[in-house]
C-alpha positions in Angstrom: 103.9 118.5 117.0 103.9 118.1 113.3 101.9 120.8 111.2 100.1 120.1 108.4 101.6 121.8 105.8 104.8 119.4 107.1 102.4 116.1 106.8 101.6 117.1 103.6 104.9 117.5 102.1 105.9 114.0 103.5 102.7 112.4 101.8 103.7 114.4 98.6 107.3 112.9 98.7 106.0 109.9 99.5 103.7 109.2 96.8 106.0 110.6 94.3 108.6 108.0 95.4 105.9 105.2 95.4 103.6 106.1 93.7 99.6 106.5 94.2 97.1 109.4 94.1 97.7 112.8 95.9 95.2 114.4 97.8 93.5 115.1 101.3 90.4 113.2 101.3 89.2 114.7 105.0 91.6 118.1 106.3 89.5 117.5 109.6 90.4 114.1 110.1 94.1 114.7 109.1 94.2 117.8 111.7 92.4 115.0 114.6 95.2 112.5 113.9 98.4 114.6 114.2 97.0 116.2 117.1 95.7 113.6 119.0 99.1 112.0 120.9 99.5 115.3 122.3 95.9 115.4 123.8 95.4 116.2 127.4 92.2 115.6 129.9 92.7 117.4 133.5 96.3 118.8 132.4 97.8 115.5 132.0 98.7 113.8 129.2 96.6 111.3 127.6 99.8 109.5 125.9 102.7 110.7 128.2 105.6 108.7 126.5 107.2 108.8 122.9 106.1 105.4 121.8 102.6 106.4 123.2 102.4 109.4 121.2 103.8 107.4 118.4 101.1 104.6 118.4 98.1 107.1 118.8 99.8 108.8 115.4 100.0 105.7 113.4 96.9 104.6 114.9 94.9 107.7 113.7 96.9 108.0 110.1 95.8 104.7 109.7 92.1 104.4 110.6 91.1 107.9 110.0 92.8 107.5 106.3 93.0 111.5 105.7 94.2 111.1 102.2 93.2 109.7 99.4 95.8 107.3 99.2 99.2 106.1 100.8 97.7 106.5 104.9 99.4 103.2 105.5 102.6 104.8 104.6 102.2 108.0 105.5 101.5 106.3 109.0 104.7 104.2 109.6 106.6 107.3 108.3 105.5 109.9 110.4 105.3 107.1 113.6 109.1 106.5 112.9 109.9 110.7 112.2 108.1 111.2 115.7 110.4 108.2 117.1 113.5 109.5 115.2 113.2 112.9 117.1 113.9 111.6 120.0 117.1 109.4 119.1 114.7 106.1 119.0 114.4 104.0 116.0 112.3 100.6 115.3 114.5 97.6 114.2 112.1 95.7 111.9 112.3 93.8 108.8 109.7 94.4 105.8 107.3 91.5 106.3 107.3 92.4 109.9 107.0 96.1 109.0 103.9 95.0 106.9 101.9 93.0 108.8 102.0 95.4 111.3 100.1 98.3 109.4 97.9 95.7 107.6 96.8 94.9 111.3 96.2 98.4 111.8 94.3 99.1 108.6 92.2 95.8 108.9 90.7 96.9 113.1 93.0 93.6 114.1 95.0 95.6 116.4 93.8 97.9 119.5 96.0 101.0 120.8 97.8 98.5 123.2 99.1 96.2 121.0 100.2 98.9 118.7 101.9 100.2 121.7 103.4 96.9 122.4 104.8 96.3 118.8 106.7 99.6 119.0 108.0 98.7 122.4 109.0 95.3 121.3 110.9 97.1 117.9 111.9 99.9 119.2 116.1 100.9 119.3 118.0 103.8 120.5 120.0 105.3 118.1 
């Protein structure tokens, strides 16, 4: 699992190369949204796979928009770091890329077909 001090070095670097305003806007909902792919209910997994784990992330960078600004980006990048870890990649071009977090952001996609865009992208390195 990611901390947060790790998070928010990555949203730092990020908005430096972007641009946009730093800043936590909610630590609480930050903390809920890097810790909930690795959530558990009767000691089993709630999101057992990779690209689970990796759509619960983006999903909850996304909608629980932690920080001031950037959660859009900040989302894809630490969806694709979690994916990275385990030598898988997603093969995507920009527009694509795109309208997938402006899905996100705008309640047009559920968990499953976040899930199912990953699946459909995903590449192992």
């Amino acid at each position: 699992m990611i901390s947060i001090s790790e998070v928010i070095l990555i949203q730092d670097v990020l908005i430096d190369k972007f641009g946009g305003t730093r800043g936590i806007r909610d630590r609480g909902l930050l903390e809920s949204a890097i810790s909930r792919p690795f959530q558990t209910f009767d000691h089993n997994e709630l999101y057992p796979t990779k690209t689970k784990k990796a759509a619960a992330l983006i999903e909850s960078i996304i909608t629980n928009h932690p920080f001031i600004d950037g959660n859009k980006r900040i989302g894809f990048v630490l969806m694709r770091l979690h994916l990275l870890e385990s030598g898988l990649d997603i093969i995507a071009n920009q527009s694509d890329k795109y309208d997938f977090v402006i899905k996100i952001a705008s309640g047009k996609s559920d968990f499953d077909e976040i899930y199912e865009w990953i699946e459909s992208h995903l590449k192992k390195k």
